[in-house]
N, CA, C and O atoms as a Maestro MAE file, in Angstrom:
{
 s_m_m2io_version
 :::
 2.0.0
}

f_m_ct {
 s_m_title
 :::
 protein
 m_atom[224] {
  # First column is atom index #
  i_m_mmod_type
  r_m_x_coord
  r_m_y_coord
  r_m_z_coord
  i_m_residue_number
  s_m_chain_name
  s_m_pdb_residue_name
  s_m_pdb_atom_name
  i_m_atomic_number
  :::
  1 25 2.063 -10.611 6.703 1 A "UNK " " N  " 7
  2 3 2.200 -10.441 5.279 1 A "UNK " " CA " 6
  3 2 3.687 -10.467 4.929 1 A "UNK " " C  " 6
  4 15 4.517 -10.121 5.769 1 A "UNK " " O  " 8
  5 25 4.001 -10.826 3.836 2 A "UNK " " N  " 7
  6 3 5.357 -11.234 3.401 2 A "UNK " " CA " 6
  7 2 5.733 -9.942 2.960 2 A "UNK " " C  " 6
  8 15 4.815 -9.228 2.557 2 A "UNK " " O  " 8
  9 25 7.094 -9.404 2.947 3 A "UNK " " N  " 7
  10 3 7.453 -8.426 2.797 3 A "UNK " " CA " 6
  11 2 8.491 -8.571 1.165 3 A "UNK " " C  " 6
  12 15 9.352 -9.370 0.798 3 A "UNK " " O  " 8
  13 25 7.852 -7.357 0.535 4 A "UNK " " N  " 7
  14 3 8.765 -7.456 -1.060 4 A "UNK " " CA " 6
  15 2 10.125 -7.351 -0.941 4 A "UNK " " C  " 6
  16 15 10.667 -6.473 -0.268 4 A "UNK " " O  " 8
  17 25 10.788 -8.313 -1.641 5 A "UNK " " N  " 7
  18 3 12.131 -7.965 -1.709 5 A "UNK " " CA " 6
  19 2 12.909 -7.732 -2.950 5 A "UNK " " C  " 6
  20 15 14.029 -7.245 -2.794 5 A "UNK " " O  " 8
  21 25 12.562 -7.962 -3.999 6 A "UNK " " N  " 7
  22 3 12.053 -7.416 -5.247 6 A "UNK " " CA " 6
  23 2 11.499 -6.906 -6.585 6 A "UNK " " C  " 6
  24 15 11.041 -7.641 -7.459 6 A "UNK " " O  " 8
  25 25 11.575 -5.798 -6.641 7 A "UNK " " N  " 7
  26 3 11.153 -5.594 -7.850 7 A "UNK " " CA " 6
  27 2 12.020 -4.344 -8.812 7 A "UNK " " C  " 6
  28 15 13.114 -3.915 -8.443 7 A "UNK " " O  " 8
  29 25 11.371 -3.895 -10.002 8 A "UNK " " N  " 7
  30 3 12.077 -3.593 -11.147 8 A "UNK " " CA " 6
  31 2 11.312 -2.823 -11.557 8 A "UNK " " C  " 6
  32 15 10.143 -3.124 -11.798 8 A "UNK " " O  " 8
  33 25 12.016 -1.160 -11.800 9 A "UNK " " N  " 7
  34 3 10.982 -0.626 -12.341 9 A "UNK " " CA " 6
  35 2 12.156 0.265 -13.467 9 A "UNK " " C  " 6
  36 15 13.064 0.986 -13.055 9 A "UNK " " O  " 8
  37 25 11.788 -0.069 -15.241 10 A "UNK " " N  " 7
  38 3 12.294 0.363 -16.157 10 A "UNK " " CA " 6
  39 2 12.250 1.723 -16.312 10 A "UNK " " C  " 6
  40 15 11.140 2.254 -16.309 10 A "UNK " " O  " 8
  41 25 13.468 2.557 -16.479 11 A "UNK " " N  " 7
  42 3 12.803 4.151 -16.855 11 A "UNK " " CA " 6
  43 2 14.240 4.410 -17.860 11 A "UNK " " C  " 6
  44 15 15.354 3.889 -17.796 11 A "UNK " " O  " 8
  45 25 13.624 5.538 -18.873 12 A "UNK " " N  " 7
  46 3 14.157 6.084 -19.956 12 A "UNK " " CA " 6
  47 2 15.687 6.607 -19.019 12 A "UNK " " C  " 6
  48 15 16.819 6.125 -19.014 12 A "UNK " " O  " 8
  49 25 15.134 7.696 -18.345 13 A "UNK " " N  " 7
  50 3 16.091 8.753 -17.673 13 A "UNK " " CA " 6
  51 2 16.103 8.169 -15.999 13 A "UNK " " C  " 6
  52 15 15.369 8.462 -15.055 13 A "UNK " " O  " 8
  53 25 17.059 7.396 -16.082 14 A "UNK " " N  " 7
  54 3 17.591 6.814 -14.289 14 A "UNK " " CA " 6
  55 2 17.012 7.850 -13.510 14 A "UNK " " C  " 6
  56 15 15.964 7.812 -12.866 14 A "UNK " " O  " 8
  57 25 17.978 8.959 -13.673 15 A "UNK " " N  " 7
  58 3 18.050 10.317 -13.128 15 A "UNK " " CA " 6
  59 2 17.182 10.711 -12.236 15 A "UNK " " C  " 6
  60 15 17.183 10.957 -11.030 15 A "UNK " " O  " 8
  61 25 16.108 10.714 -13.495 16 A "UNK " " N  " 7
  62 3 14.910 11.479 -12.802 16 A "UNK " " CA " 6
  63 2 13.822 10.524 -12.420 16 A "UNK " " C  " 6
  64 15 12.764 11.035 -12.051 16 A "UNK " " O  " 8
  65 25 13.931 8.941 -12.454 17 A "UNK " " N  " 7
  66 3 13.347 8.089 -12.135 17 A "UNK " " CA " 6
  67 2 13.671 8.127 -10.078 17 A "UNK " " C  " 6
  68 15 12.913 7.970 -9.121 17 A "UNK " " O  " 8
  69 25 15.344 8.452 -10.216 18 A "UNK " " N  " 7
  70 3 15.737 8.070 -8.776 18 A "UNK " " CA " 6
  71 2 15.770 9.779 -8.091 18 A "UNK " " C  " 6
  72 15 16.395 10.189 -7.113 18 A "UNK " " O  " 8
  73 25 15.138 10.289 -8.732 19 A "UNK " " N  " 7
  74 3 15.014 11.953 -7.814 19 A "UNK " " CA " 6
  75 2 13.600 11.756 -7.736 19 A "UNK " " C  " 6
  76 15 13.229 12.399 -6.754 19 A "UNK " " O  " 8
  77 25 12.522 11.132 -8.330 20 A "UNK " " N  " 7
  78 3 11.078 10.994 -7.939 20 A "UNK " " CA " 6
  79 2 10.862 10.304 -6.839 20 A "UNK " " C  " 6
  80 15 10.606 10.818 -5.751 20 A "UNK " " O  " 8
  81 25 10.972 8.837 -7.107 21 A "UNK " " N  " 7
  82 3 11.231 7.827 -5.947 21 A "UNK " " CA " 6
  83 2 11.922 8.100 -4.471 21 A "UNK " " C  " 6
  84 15 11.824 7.398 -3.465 21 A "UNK " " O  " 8
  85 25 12.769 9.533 -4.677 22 A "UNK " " N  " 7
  86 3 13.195 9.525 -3.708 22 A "UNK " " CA " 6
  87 2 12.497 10.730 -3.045 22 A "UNK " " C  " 6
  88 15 12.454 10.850 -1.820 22 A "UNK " " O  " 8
  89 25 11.876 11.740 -4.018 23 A "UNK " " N  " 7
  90 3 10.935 12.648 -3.197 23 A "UNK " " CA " 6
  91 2 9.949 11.838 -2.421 23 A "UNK " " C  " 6
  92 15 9.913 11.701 -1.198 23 A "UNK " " O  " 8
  93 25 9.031 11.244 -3.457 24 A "UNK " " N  " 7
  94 3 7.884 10.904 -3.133 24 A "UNK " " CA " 6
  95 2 7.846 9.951 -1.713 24 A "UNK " " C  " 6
  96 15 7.065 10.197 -0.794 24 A "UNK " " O  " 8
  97 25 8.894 8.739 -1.690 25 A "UNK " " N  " 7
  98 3 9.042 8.106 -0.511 25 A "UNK " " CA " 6
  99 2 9.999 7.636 0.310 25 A "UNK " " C  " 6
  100 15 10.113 6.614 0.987 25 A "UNK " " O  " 8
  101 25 11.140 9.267 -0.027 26 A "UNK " " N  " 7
  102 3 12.318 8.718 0.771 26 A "UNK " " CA " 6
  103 2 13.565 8.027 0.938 26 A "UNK " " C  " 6
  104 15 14.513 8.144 1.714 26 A "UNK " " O  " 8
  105 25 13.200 7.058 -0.296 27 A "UNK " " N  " 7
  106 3 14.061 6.251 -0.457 27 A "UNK " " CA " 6
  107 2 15.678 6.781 -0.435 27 A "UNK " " C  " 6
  108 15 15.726 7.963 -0.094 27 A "UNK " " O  " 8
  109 25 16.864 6.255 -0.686 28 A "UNK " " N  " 7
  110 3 18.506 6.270 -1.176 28 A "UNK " " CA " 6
  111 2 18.095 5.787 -2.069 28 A "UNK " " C  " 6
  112 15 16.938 5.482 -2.359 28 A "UNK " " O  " 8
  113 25 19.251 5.646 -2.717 29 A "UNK " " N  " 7
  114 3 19.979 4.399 -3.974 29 A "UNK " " CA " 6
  115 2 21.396 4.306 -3.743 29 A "UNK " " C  " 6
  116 15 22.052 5.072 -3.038 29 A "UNK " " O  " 8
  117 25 21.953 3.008 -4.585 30 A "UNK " " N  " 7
  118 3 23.443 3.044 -4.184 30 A "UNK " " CA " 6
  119 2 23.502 2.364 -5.980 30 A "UNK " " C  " 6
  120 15 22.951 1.308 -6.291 30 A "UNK " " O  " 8
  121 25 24.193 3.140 -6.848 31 A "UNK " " N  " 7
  122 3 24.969 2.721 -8.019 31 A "UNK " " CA " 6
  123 2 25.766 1.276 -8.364 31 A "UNK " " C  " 6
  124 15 26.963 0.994 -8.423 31 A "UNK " " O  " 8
  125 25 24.875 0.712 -8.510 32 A "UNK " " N  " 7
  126 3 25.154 -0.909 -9.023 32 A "UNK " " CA " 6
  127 2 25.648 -1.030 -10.400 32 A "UNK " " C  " 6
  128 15 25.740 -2.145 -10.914 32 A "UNK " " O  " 8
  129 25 26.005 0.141 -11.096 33 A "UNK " " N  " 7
  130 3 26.124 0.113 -12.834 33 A "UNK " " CA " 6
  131 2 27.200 -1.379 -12.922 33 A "UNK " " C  " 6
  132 15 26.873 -2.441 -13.452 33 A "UNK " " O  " 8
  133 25 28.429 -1.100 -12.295 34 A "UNK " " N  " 7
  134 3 29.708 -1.643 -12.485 34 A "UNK " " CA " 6
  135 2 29.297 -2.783 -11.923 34 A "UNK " " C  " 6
  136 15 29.469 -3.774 -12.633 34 A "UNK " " O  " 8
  137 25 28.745 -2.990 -10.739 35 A "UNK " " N  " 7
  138 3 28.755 -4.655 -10.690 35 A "UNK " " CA " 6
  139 2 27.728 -5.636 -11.727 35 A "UNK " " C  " 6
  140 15 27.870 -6.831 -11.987 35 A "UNK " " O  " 8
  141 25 26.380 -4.441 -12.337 36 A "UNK " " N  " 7
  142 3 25.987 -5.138 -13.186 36 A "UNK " " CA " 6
  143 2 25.796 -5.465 -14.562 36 A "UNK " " C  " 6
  144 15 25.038 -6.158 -15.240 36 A "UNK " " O  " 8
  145 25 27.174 -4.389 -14.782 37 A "UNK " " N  " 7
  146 3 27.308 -4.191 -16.293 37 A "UNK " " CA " 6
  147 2 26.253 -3.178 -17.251 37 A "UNK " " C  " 6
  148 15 26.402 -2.821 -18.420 37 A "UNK " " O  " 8
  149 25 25.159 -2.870 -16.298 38 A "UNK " " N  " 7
  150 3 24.583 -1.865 -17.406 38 A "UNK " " CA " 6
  151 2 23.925 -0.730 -16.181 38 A "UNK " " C  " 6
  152 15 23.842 -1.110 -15.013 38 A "UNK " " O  " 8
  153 25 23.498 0.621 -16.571 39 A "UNK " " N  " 7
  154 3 22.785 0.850 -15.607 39 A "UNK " " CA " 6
  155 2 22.001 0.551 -14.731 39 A "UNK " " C  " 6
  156 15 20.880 0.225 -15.121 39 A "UNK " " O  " 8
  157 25 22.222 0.541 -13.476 40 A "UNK " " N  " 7
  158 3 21.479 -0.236 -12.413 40 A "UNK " " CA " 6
  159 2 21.754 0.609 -10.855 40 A "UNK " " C  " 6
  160 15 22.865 0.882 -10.401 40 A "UNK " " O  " 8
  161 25 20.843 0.823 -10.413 41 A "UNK " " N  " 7
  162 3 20.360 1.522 -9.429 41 A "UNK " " CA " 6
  163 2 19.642 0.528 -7.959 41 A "UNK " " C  " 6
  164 15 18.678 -0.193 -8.218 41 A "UNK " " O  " 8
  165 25 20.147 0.563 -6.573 42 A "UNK " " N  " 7
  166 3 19.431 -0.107 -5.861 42 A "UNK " " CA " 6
  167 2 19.088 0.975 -4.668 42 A "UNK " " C  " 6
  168 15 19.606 2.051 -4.372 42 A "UNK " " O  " 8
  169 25 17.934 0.189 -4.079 43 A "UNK " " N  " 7
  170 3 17.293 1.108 -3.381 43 A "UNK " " CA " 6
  171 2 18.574 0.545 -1.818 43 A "UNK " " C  " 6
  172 15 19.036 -0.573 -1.589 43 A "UNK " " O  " 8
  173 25 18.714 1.452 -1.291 44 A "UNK " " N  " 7
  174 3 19.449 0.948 0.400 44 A "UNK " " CA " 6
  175 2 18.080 0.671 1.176 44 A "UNK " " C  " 6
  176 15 17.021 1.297 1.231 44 A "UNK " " O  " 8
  177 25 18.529 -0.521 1.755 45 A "UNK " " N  " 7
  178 3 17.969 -0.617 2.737 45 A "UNK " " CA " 6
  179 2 17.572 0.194 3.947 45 A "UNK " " C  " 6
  180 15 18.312 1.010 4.498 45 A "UNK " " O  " 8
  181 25 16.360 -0.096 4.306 46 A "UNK " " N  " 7
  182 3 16.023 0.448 5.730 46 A "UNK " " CA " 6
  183 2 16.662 0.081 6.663 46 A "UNK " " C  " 6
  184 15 17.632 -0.644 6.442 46 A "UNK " " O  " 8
  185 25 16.278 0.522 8.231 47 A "UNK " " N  " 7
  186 3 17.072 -0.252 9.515 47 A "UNK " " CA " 6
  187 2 16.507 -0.999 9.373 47 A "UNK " " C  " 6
  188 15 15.477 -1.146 8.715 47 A "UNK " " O  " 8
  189 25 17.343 -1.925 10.253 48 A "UNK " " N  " 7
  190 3 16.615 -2.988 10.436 48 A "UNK " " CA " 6
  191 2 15.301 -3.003 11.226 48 A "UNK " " C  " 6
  192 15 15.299 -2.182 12.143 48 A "UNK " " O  " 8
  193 25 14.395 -3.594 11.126 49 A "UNK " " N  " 7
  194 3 12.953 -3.863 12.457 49 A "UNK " " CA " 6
  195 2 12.225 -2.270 11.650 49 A "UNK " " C  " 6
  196 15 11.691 -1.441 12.387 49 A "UNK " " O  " 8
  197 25 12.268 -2.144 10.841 50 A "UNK " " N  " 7
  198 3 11.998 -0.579 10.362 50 A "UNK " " CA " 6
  199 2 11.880 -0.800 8.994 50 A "UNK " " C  " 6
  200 15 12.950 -1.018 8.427 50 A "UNK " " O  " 8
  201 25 10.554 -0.805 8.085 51 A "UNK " " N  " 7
  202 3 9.781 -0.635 7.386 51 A "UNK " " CA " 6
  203 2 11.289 0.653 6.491 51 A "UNK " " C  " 6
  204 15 11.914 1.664 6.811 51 A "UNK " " O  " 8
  205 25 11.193 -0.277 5.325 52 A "UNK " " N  " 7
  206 3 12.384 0.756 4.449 52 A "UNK " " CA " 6
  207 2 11.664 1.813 3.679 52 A "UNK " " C  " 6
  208 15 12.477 2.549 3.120 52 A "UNK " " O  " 8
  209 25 10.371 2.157 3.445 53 A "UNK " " N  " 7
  210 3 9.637 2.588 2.587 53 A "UNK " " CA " 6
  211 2 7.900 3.178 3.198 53 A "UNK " " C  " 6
  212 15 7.145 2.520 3.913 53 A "UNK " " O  " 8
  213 25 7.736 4.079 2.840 54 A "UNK " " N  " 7
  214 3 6.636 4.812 3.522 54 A "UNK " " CA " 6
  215 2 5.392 4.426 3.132 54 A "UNK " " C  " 6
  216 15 4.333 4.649 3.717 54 A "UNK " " O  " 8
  217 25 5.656 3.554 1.632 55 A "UNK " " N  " 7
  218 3 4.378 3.287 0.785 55 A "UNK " " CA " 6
  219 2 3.635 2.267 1.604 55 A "UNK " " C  " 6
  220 15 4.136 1.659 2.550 55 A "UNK " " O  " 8
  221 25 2.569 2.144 1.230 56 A "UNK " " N  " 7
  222 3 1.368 0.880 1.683 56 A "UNK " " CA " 6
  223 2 1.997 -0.515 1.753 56 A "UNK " " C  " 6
  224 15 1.307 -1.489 2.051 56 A "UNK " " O  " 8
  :::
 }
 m_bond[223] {
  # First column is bond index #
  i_m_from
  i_m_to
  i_m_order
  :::
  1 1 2 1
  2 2 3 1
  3 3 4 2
  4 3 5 1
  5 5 6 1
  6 6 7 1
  7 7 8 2
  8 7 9 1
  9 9 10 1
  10 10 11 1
  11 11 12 2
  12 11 13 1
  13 13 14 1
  14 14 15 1
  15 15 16 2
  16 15 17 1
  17 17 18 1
  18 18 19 1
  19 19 20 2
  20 19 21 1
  21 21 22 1
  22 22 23 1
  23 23 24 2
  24 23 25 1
  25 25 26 1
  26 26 27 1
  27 27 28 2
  28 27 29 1
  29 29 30 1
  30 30 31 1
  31 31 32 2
  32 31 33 1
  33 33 34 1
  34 34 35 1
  35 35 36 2
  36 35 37 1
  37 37 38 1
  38 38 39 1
  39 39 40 2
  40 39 41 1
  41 41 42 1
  42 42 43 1
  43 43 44 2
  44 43 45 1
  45 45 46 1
  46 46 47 1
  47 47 48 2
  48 47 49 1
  49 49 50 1
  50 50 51 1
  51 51 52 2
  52 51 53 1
  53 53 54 1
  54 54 55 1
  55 55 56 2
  56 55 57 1
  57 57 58 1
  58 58 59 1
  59 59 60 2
  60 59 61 1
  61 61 62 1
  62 62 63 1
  63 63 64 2
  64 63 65 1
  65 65 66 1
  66 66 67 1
  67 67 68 2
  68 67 69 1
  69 69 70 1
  70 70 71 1
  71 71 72 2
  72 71 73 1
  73 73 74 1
  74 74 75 1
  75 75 76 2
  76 75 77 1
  77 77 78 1
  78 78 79 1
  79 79 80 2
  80 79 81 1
  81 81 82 1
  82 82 83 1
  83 83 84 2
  84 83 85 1
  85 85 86 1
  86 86 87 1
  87 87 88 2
  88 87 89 1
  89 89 90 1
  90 90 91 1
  91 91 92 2
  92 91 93 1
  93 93 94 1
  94 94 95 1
  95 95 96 2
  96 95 97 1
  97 97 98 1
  98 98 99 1
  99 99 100 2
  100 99 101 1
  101 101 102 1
  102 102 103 1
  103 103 104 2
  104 103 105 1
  105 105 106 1
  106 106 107 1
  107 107 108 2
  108 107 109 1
  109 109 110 1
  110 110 111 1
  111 111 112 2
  112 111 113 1
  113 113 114 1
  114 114 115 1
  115 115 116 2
  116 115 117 1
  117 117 118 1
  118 118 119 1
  119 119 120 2
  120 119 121 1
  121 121 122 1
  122 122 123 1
  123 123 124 2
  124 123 125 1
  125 125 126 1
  126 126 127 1
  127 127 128 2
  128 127 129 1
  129 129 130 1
  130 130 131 1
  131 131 132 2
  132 131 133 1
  133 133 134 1
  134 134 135 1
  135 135 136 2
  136 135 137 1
  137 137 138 1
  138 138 139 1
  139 139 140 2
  140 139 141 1
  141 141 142 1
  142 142 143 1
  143 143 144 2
  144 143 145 1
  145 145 146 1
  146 146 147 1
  147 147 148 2
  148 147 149 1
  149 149 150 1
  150 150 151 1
  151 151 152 2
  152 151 153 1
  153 153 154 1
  154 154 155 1
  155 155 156 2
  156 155 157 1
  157 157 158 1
  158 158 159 1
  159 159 160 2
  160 159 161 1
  161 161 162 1
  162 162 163 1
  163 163 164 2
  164 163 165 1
  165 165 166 1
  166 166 167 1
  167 167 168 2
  168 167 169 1
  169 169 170 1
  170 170 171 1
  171 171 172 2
  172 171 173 1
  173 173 174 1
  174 174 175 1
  175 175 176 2
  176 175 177 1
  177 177 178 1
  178 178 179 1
  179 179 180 2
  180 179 181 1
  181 181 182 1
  182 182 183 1
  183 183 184 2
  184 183 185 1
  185 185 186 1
  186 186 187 1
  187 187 188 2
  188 187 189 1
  189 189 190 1
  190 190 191 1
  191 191 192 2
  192 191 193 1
  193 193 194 1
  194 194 195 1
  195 195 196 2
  196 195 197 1
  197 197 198 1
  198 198 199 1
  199 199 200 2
  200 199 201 1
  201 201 202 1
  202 202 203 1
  203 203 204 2
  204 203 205 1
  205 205 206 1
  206 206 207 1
  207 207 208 2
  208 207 209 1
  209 209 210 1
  210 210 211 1
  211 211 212 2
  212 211 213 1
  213 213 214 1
  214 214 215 1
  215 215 216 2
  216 215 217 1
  217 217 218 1
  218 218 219 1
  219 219 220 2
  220 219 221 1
  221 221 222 1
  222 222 223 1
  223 223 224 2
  :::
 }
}
């Protein structure tokens, strides 16, 4: 199966969009605002050979 590389998920409050996402499965983020001109949030990668994400 092909593995996602990405997607986009809109939220009011970053904040508490990237303190959920990161309870629920772990995730980082790394602050992309400045390279993309508006708020923007990316998830870090996993290791490599290692599944970045706990979800299905």
């Amino acid at each position: 199966m092909s593995r996602v590389v990405h997607f986009e998920i809109h939220a009011e409050d970053v904040g508490r969009a990237v303190a959920f996402y990161g309870d629920v499965f772990g995730w980082t983020f790394e602050d992309w605002s400045e390279f993309a001109g508006m708020p923007t949030r990316a998830r870090s990668p996993g290791r490599r050979g290692r599944r970045a994400s706990t979800g299905p």
